[in-house]
C-alpha positions, 0 to 999 in steps of 0.5 A: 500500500506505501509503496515498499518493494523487498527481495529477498533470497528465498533459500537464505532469506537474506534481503537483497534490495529494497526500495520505495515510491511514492508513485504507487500511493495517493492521498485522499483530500476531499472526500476521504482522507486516507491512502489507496493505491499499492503495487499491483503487479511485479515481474522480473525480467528474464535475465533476473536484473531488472524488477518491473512494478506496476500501481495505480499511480498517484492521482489528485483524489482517489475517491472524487474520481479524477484518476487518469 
């Protein structure tokens, strides 16, 4: 939901990147203030070195409808 993204090595359980953006989280301002949004989607490229992630994206307010 804010935005934090973890990877993590599965047979270790070390942590091996982590990163956050506030592209994937918008702020409620006029009807409802809170946060909406997250990360809807993650993949990796094939040859492991490139993480691609998807959201709705930051928006003026999620609940008046002005999302593009």
């Amino acid at each position: 939901m804010m935005g934090m993204v973890g990877v993590w090595e599965v047979a270790t359980g070390k942590n091996l990147a982590q990163f956050k953006s506030g592209d994937f989280t918008s702020w409620g301002i006029i009807k409802s203030p809170h946060y909406l949004g997250g990360i809807f989607g993650l993949a990796f490229s094939p040859d492991g070195k490139s993480l691609l992630c998807c959201g709705m994206g930051e928006m003026r307010d999620p609940m008046a409808a002005t999302a593009k």
